[in-house]
C-alpha positions in Angstrom: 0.0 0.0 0.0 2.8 2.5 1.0 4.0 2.1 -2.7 0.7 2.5 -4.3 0.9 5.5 -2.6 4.3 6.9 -3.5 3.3 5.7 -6.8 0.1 8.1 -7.1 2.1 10.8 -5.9 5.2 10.5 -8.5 2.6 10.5 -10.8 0.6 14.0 -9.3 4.3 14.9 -10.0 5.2 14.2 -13.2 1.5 15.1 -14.8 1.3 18.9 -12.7 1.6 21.4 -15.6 4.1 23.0 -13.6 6.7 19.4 -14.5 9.1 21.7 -15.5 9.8 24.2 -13.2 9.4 21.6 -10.5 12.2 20.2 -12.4 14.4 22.9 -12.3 13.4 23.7 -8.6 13.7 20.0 -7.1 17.8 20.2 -9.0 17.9 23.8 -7.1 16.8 22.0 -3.8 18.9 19.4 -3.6 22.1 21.6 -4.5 21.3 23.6 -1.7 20.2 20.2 0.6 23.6 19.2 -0.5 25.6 22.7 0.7 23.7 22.7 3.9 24.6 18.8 4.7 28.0 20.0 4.2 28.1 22.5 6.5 26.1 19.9 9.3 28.7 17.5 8.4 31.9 20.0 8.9 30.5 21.0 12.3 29.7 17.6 13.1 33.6 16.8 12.3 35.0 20.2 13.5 32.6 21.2 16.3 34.5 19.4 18.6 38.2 21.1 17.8 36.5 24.1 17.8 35.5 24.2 21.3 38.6 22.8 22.5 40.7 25.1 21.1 38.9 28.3 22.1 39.2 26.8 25.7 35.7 26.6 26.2 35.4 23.8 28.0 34.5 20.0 27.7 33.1 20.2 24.1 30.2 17.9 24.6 29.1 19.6 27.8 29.3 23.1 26.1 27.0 21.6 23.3 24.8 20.2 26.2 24.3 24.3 27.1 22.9 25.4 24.2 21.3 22.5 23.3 17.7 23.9 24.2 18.3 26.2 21.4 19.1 24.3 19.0 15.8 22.0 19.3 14.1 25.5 20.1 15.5 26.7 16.2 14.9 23.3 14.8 10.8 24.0 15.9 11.1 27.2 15.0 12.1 26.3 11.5 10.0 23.1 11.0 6.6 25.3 11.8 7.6 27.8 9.5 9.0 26.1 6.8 7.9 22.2 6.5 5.1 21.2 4.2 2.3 19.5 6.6 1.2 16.0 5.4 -2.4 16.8 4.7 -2.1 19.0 1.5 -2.6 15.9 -0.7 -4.2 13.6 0.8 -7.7 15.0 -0.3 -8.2 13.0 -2.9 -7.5 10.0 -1.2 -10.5 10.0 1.4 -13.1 9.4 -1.8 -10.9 5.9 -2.8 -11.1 2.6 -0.9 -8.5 3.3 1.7 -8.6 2.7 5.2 -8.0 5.9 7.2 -5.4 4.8 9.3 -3.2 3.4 6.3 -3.4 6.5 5.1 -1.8 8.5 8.2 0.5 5.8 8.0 1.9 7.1 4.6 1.5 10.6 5.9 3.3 10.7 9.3 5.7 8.2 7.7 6.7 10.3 4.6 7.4 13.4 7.6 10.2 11.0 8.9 12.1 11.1 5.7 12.3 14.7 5.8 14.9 17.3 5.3 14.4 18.6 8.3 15.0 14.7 9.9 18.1 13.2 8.1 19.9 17.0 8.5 20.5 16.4 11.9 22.6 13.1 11.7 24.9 14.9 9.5 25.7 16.6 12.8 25.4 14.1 14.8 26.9 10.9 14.2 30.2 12.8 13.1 30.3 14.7 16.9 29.5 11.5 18.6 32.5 9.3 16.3 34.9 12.0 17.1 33.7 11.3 20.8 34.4 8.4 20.7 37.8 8.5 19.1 38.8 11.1 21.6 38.0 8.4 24.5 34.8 9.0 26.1 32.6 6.1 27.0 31.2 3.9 24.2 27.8 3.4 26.1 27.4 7.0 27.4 28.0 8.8 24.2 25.4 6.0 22.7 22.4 7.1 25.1 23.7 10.6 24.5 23.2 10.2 20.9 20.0 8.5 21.1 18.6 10.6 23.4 19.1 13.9 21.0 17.8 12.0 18.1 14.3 11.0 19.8 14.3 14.7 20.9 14.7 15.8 17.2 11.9 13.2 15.9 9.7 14.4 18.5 10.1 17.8 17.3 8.8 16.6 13.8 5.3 15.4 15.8 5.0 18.1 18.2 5.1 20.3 14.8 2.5 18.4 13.9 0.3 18.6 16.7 0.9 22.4 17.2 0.6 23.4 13.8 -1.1 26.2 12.5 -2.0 26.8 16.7 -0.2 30.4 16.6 -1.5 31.3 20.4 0.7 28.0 21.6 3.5 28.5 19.0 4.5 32.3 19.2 4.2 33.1 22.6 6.5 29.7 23.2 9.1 30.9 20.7 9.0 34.7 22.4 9.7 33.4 25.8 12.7 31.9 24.1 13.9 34.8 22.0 13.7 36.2 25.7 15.8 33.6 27.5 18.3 34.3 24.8 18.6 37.7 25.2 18.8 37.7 28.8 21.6 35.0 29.2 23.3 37.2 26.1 23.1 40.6 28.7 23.7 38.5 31.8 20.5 38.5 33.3 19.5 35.2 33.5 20.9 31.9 32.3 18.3 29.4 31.6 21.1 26.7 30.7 22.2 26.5 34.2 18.7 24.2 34.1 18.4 22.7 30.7 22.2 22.0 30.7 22.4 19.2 33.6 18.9 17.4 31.4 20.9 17.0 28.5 24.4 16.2 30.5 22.4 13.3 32.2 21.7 11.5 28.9 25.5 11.0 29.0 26.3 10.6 32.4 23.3 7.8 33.3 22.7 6.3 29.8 19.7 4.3 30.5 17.5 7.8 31.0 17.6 8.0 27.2 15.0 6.0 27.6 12.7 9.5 28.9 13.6 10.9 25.4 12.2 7.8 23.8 8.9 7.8 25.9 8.2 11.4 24.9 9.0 10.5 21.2 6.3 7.2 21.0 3.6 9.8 22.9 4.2 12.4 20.5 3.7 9.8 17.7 1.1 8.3 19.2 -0.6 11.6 19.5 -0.1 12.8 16.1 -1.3 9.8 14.5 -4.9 9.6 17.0 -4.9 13.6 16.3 -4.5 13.4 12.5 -7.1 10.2 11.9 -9.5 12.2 14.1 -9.3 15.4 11.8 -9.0 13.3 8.8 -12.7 14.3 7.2 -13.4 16.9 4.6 -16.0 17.9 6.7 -14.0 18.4 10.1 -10.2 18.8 10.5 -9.7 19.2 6.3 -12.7 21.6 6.1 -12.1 25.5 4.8 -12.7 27.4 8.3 -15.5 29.6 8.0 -15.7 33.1 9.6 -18.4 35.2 10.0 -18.4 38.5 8.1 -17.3 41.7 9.2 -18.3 45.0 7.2 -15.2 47.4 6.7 -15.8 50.3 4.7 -12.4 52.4 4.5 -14.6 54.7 2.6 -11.6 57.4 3.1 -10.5 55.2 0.2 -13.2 55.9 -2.5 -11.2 59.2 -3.6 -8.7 57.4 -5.1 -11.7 55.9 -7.6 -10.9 52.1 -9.1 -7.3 52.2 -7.2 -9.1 52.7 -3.5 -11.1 49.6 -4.3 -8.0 47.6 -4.8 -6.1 49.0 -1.4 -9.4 48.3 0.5 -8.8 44.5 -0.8 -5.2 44.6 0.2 -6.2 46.2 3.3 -8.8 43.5 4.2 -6.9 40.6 3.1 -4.1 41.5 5.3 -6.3 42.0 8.8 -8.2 39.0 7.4 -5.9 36.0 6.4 -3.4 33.8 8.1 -0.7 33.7 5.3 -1.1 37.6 4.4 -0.6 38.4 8.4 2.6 36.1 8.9 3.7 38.2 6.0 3.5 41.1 7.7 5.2 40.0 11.0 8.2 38.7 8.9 8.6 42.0 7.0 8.7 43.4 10.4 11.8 41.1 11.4 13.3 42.6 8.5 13.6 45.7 10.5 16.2 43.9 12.6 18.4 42.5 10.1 20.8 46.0 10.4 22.1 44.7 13.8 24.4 41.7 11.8 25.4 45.0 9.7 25.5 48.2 12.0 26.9 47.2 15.3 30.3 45.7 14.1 29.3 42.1 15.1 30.5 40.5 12.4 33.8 41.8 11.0 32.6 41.0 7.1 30.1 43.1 7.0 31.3 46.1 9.2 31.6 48.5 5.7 30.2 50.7 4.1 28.7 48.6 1.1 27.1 46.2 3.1 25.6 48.7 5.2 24.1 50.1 1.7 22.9 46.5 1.4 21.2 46.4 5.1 20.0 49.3 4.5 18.0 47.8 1.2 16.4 45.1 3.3 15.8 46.7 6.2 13.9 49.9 4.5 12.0 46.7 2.3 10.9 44.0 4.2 7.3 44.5 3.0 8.5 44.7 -0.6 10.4 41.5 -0.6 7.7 39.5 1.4 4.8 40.5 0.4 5.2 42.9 -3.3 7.2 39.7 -4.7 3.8 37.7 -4.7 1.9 40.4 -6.9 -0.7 38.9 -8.3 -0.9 35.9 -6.3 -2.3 37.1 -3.0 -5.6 37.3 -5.5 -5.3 33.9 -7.2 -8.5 32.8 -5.4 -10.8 35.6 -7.5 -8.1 36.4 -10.3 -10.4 35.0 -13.3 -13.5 36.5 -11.6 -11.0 40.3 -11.5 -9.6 39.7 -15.3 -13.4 39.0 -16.3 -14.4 42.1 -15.2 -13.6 45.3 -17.1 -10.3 46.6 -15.1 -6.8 48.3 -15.9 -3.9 46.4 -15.3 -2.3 50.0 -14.9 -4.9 50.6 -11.5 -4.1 47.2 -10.3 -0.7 47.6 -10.5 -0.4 51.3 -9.3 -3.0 50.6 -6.1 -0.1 47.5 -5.3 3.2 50.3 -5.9 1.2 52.5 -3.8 1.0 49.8 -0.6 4.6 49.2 -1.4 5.9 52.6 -0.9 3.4 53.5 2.4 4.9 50.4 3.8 8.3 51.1 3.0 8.4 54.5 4.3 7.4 53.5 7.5 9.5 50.9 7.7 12.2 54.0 7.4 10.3 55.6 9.6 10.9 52.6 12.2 14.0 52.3 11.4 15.0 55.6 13.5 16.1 53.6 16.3 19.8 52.8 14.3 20.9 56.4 14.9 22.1 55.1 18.2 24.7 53.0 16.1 25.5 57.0 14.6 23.8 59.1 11.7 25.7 56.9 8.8 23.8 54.1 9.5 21.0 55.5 9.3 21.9 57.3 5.8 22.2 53.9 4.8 19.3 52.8 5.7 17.3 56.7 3.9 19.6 55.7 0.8 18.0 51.8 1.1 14.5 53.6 0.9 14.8 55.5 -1.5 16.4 53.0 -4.0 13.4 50.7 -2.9 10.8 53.2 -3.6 12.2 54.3 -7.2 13.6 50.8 -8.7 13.2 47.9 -6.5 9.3 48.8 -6.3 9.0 48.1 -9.9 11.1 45.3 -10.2 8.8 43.2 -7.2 6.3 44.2 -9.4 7.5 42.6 -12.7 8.6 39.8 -11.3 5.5 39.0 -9.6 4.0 38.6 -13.9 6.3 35.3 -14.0 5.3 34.0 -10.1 2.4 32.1 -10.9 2.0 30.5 -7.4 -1.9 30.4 -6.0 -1.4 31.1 -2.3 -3.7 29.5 0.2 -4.5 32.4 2.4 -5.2 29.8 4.9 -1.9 28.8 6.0 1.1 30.7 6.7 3.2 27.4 5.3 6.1 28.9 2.9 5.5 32.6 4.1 9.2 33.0 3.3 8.9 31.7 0.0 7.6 29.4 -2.8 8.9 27.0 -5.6 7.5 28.6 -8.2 9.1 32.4 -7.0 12.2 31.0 -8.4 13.1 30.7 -12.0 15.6 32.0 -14.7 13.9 35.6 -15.1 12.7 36.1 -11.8 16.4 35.1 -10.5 17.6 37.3 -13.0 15.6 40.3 -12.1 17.4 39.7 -8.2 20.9 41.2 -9.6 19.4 44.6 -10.0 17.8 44.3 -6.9 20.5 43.6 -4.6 23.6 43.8 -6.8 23.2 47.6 -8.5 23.1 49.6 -5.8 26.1 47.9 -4.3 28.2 48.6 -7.3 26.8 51.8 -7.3 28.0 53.2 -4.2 31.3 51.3 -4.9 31.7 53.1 -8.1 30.4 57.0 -6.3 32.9 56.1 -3.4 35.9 55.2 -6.0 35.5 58.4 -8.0 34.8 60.6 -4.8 34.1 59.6 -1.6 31.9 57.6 1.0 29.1 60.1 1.1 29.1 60.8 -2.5 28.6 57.0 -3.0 25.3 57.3 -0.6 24.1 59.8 -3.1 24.8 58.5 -6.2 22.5 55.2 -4.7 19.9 57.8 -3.6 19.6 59.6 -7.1 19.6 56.2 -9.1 16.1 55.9 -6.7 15.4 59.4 -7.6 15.2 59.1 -11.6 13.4 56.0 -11.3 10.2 57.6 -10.1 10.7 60.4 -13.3 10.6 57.4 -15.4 7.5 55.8 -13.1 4.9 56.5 -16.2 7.2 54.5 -19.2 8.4 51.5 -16.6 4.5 50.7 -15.5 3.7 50.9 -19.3 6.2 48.0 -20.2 5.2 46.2 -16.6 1.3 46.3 -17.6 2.4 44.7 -21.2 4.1 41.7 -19.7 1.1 41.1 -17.2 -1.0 40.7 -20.6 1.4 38.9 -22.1 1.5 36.3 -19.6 -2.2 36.7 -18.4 -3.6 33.3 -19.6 -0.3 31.7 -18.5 -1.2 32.8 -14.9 -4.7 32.0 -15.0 -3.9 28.3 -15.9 -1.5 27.9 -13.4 -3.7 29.4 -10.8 -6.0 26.5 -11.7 -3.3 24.1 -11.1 -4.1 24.1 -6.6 -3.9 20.6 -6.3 -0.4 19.6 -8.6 
């Protein structure tokens, strides 16, 4: 049976009309798979080393410390990021199959995961070197075993709290605020969790615990996932009841305050459109790796230019990147009716920049790191607002990904986002204003290479009226394209 199954789904696969970019993607994927497994595997190897020589301490009890966050990161990521079992399984409940085979296949297929065999990259390599640096055969085995029935539990607990934000966020906030208080010195949460971990090793036999907790959480997610396993109950579209919002402030703007009232709604209303939101907000914090001299490579001015591009457009990268798909659900209703691609497309620029500027606006808080950081950040803006606006927007003609507003599963991204023009259109993006500044600052100076970056921003918006004219051709171009693939939910 589980073969008849992986058999249906090779062939969902090959037969989707998107065979090809899938294709392309999967080769993408497994290149990076690859370069992430190489960098588990050299810390599993050099971890050790590492520790030793920096005179940290025993290297397997320092790894004990921070343990918590590793499995707290390892959550964090599998709730974000990993594609939940039940997306195609719908078709299955109308065929001949009993329930329970089919949360077999389900639950089973989460197992083999990236997000799984990752870990024993790490590892198997850390406890081999372990063991050839002398440390007890049988206490570095429950040790091992113990972290690998933590890390499969993590797979079902993701299960069983997924898509339950109230459980989720506040448990990954008190975290984040664990971590910052043992990084000022308030209060070291490993002086608890360390001595759980270190007992794995010392008394092997309570690696045991880890093992209970894993068959409960399995256990769990199986009885929770057969119980929810009806169209009519756990796979059921939730249903809200209506709210009336006006925004009639909005009608002045004619056809164009129609769209923003839509925007405006389905960002209050939806799950995906909301997580959005919150992640461009994390963008805000991405200067602090840039601005505060952390980490030596970046501690220059041209990366600071960079920062300064994704901290000023968080929103634009998360959320004006998937222009039109946030409306796949009524697109062929909205290019049925009789509308200008030019209003659509101005009402979306027009969310873009509010949210950008106050994003800047947020932003103030980096003049404590001095007034050049903050330049930076002005300079990022304005680049945004006059060239990176309308390239989100023209590549959002060749992302023809339907979003399910539903879930907030890839709200960092999406298979389809990547191909050769959109990849293409990500040099201009990132790349100009980089060697733009380089280029002001070799002819001149520092500051003259802020505003050579600022007026490359500046003529973009004189030449706003001819850009959105070739933009609005290539959504026509590739209109039916995108209303095929938006019919393609279930491939």
């Amino acid at each position: 049976m589980f073969r008849h199954f992986i058999r249906l789904q090779w062939k969902s696969f090959v037969r989707s009309a998107s065979f090809k970019t899938e294709i392309w993607f999967k080769i993408l994927m497994a290149l990076g798979a690859i370069y992430f497994l190489l960098v588990f595997l050299s810390l599993g190897v050099g971890s050790y080393f590492i520790i030793e020589k920096a005179g940290l301490g025993d290297p397997l009890r320092v790894v004990n410390r921070f343990m918590i966050y590793y499995l707290a990161f390892d959550l964090y990521l599998r709730y974000m990021l990993q594609k939940m079992p039940v997306m195609n399984i719908r078709p299955l409940l109308y065929l001949p199959f009993k329930k329970s085979e089919v949360v077999r296949y389900s639950l089973g297929k989460t197992l083999l995961s990236f997000f799984n065999i990752s870990h024993a990259f790490f590892f198997i390599p850390f406890s081999i070197v372990l063991l050839v640096k002398g440390y007890p055969v049988l206490s570095v085995l429950g040790w091992h075993l113990a972290c690998f029935a933590l890390i499969f539990a993590n797979n079902f607990l993701n299960i069983l709290i997924n898509n339950v934000d109230r459980i989720f966020y506040p448990l990954i906030l008190v975290l984040a605020l664990l971590g910052v208080a043992q990084y000022y010195g308030w209060f070291d949460v490993t002086a608890y969790t360390a001595p759980v971990f270190d007992l794995f090793y010392d008394q092997p036999w309570t690696a045991l615990l880890p093992w209970v907790l894993l068959v409960v959480a399995a256990v769990s997610a199986f009885r929770y996932f057969k119980k929810h396993l009806y169209l009519d109950a756990g796979l059921s579209t939730k249903q809200e009841v209506g709210r009336t919002e006006d925004y009639t402030w909005l009608n002045r703007f004619g056809n164009m305050g129609t769209f923003l009232k839509n925007d405006i709604k389905l960002i209050k209303r939806n799950k995906r459109s909301r997580t959005t939101v919150l992640v461009s907000f994390l963008f805000l914090f991405y200067g602090f790796f840039f601005f505060t001299g952390s980490v030596e490579a970046y501690d220059n001015p041209a990366m600071q230019v960079f920062a300064g591009i994704f901290v000023s457009g968080g929103f634009l990268f998360t959320f004006g990147q998937y222009v039109p798909s946030w409306d796949s659900a009524y697109y062929p209703l909205m290019m049925s009716q009789n509308i200008r691609y030019r209003e659509y497309l101005n009402s979306k620029w027009w969310l873009i920049v509010i949210a950008t500027l106050v994003s800047t606006v947020l932003a103030v808080f980096y003049l404590y790191f001095g007034w050049k950081a903050y330049l930076a950040i002005i300079v990022g803006a304005i680049y945004n607002l006059g060239i990176n606006s309308y390239l989100v927007l023209w590549g959002g003609a060749y992302i023809k990904t339907p979003i399910d507003l539903g879930s907030n599963k890839k709200a960092f991204g999406d298979k389809q986002a990547f191909n050769g023009k959109t990849l293409l259109l990500i040099l201009p993006k990132l790349l100009l204003p980089i060697l733009v500044y380089l280029l002001g600052d070799w002819l001149w100076n520092e500051t003259a290479g802020y505003l050579l970056v600022a007026l490359f921003g500046i003529l973009g918006f004189s030449f706003k009226d001819r850009v959105f004219q070739l933009i609005e051709k290539i959504y026509k171009k590739e209109k039916y394209k995108t209303l095929l693939a938006y019919k393609q939910k279930g491939a």
